[in-house]
N, C-alpha and C positions, 0 to 999 in steps of 0.2 A: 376496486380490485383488492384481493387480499393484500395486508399486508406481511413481509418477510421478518423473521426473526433474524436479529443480525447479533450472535455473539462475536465477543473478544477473548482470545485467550488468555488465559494469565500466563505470565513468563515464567515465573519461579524453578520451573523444573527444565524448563526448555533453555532458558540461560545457562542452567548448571550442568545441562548436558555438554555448552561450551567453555562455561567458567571451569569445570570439573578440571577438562584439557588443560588449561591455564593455570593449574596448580592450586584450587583454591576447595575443592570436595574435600568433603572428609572421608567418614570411611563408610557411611551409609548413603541414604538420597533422600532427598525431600519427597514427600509427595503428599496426599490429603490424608492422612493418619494424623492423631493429637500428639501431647507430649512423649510419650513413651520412645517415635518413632525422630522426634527432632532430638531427645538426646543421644539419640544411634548417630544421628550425622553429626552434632555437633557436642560430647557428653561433657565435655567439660565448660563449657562456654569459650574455647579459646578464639582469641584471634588468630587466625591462618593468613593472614597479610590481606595486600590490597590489589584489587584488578581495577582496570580501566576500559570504560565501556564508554565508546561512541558513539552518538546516535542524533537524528532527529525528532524532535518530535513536537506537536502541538496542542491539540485541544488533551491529547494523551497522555501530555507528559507527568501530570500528578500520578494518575494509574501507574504507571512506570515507576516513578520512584516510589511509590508503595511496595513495587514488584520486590524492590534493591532494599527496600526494607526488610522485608519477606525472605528475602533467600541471604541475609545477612544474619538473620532469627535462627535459620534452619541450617545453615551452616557455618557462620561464623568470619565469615568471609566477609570484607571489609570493599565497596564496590562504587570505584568513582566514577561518576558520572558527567561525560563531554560534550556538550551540544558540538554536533559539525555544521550548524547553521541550513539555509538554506542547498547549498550543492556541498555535498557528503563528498561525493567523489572528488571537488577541489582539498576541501580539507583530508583528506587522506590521503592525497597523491603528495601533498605540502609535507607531512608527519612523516612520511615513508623516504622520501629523500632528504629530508632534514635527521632521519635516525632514528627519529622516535615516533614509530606509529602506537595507538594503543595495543591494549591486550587484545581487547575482541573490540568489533565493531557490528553495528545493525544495520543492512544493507538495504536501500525503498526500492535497486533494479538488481535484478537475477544477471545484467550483462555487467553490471564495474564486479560482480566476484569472479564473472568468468577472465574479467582484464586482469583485475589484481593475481588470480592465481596464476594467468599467463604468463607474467612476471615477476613471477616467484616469488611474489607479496604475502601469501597466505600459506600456513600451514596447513597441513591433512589433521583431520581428524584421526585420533586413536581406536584402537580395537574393539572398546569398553564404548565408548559415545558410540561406534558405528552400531553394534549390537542395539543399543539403547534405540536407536533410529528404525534401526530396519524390525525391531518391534514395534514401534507406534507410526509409521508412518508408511504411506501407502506408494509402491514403487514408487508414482510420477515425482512425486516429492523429493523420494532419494537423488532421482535421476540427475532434477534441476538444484539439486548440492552438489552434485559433481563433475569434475572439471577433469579431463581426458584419466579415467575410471576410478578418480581419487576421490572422496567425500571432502569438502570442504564446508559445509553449509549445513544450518538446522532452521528451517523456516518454523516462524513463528505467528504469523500471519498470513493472512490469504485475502485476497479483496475480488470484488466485481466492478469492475473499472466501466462499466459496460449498461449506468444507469441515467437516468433524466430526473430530476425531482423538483416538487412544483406546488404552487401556492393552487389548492383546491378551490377557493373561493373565486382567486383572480381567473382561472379556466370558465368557473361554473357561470361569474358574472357574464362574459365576454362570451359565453354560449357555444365552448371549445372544448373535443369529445379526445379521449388521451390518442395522441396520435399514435398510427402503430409503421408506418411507412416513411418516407423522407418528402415524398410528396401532401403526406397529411401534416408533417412537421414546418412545412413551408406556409401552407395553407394559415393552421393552427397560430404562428408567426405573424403573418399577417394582420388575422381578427384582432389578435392580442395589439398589436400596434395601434389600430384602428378605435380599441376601446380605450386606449390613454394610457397602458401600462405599456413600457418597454418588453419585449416579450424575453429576452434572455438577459442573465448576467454574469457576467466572465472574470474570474480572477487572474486575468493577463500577469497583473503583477508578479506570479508568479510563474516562469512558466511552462511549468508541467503540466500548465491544463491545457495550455493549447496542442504543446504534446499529444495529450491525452485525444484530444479533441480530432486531431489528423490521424490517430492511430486507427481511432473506433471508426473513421469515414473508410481509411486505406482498407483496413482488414475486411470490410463491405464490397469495396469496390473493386479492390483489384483481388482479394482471395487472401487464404492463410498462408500458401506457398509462394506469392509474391512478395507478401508482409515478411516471409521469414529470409525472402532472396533480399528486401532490403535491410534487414537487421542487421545481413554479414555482410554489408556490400559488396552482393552480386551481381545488383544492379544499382547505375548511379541515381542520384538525386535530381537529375534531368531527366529522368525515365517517363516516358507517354504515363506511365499509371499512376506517378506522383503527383504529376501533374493537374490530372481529371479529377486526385483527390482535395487538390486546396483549390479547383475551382468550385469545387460542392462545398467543400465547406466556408467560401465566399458567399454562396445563397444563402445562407442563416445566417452567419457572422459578418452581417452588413452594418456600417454605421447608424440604420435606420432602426434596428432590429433588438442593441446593447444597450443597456443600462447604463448612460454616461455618453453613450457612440464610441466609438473606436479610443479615445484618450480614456476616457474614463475606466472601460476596459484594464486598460494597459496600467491603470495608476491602482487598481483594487485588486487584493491580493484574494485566496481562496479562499480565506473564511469572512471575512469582509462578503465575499459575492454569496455566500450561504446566509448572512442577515440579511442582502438585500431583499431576497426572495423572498423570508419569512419576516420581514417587518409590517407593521401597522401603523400607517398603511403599506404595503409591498412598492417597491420603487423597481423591481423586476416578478414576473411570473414563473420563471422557468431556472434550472441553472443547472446544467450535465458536471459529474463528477463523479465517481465509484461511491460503495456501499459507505464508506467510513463520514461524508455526512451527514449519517445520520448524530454523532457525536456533537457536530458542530451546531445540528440542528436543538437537540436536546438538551447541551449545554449553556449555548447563546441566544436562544430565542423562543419566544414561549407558544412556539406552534407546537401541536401534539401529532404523532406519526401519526398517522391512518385517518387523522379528521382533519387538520389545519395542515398536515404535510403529507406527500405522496410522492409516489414516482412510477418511472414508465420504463420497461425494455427500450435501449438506445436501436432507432427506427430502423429497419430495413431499407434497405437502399436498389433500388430498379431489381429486383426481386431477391435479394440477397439470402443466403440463409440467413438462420437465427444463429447469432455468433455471438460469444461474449467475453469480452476482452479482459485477461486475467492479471492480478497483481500482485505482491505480497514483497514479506520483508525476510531479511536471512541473515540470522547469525555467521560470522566466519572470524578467525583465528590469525592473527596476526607476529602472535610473539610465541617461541618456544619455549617450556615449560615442564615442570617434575610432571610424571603421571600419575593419576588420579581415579576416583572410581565416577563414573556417570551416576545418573537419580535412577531409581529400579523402572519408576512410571511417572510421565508429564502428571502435571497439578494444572488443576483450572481453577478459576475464582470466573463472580459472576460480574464482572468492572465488564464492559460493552461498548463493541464500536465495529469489529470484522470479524471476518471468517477464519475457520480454524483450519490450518493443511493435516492436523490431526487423522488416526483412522476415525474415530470417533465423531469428529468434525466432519461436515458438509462442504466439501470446493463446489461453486457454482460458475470454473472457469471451464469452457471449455473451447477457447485457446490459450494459454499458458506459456507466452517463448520464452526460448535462455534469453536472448538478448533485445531489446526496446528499437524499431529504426531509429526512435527519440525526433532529433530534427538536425537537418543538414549542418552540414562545419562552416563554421561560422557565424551560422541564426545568429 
């Protein structure tokens, strides 16, 4: 199958459209212009103080701090950087009632900005950012920044949550055609078993993929207007249709079927379950996860996209449409701040790993919710 071009945006100017808010813009804006245009933003080399920036990250986080290099160049702006570890939204709920959340933080669900701003966590964006926004970026975008008609948010990423990807050799061995249904993916599971390879591998360890994993069943089985009646819980967690969906996803995610069975699973994190796949020899064939491992693919392991690695549209389910379950990350504002001028136009570099919510940029979601079901209280 073809393969997909997967860029990464670069942050530089998308940051400063929220660092700007935060008091740290100068009096021009970054953007891909040479020197003439970085002494407009920053002409003297001064230091403008220091912001604090939250975030997770992993195979990405080098490219990021290049970003903070970057926009510390262009405008002088001095820019600490906080891992919030695995769950963002504990460390931020901990920051916020302890006094001290950061400046801005980078957000992996569209639903903890819509909580934080519920709770009067987050600042609005200024007049100068909004303009800045409603220039580069394409209504859906603004929308999912905004929290009852206020802009909060500047996505900076986009993902397809909504992928399979797969060791080519191990399928081609085992004599297995890319499945395109749920009933070929059962099938497909099977063979793969049969020939000595585990056919999937799951980074439970972490566990937004299994998340992940029930969303892209639900949104199949029960529809996008079910999916979004459980996001706001409008219907419970005992609902017929939640139900029918962690029984389908029992028929693949069988102890017979994982890389390790069910413990091993649970003990492999998500980039761990992206070498199983592509090692030599592979210890799994298969492993669902959005566009962004391709990074982990290309950084950790020396399979090459389109020949040693691949992937598949996540299966159709008893005749479902074609749906594809959308991601991304959102700048939002946390502390109040002098006003500033926004960057005239986002900057891109060519560092690689997702999709850009950019006009410019390609989104290949198209479902997109404000808010994740995620998984019931208490998982």
């Amino acid at each position: 199958m073809p393969r997909r071009t997967l860029a990464l945006l670069a942050l530089p100017a998308l940051l400063a459209a929220v660092l700007a808010a935060a008091g740290c813009g100068g009096n021009g804006a970054p953007g891909t212009g040479g020197k003439g245009r970085q002494d407009r933003a920053n002409p003297a080399g001064h230091d403008r103080g220091t912001v604090t920036v939250a975030a997770q990250w992993d195979v990405e986080q080098e490219s990021f701090r290049k970003v903070l290099d970057r926009f510390k160049e262009l405008t002088g702006a001095n820019v600490a950087y906080t891992p919030t570890g695995v769950d963002t939204a504990a460390f931020l709920r901990n920051r916020i009632a302890g006094g001290d959340p950061p400046d801005v933080a980078l957000l992996p669900d569209p639903g903890l900005m819509v909580e934080l701003a519920s709770h009067n966590a987050l600042k609005p964006l200024d007049n100068a950012t909004r303009r800045t926004v409603n220039a580069n970026y394409a209504p859906v975008w603004r929308e999912l920044g905004t929290v009852d008609g206020k802009l909060y948010g500047v996505w900076f990423k986009a993902a397809n949550k909504s992928t399979v990807w797969y060791n080519v050799e191990a399928l081609e061995t085992a004599g297995v055609e890319v499945p395109r249904t749920w009933s070929e993916l059962e099938q497909a599971v099977r063979t793969l078993d049969a020939s000595g390879v585990p056919a999937i591998a799951v980074g439970g360890l972490d566990a937004w993929t299994l998340t992940d994993w029930f969303e892209n069943i639900y949104l199949r089985t029960a529809g996008p207007e079910k999916y979004d009646q459980l996001a706001r819980h409008e219907i419970p967690w005992t609902d017929k249709s939640v139900k029918q969906a962690l029984a389908t996803m029992r028929e693949v995610l069988a102890e017979q079927n994982l890389a390790g069975g069910v413990e091993g699973a649970l003990s492999t994190d998500f980039q761990a379950s992206v070498r199983e796949v592509f090692a030599d020899p592979p210890k799994a064939a298969m492993v669902y996860e959005g566009d962004f491992v391709v990074g982990v693919i290309t950084a950790e392991t020396g399979a090459k996209l389109g020949e040693q690695a691949d992937f598949f549209d996540f299966p159709s389910i008893n005749g479902s449409k074609a749906a594809i379950m959308g991601g991304g990350d959102v700048a939002v504002l946390l502390k109040d701040s002098p006003s500033s001028s926004p960057p005239a136009r986002p900057a891109r570099s060519g560092r690689g790993g997702a999709g850009s919510p950019l006009r410019t940029g390609r989104s290949t979601s198209r479902h997109t919710p404000t808010t994740s079901p995620g998984a019931p209280p208490g998982s």
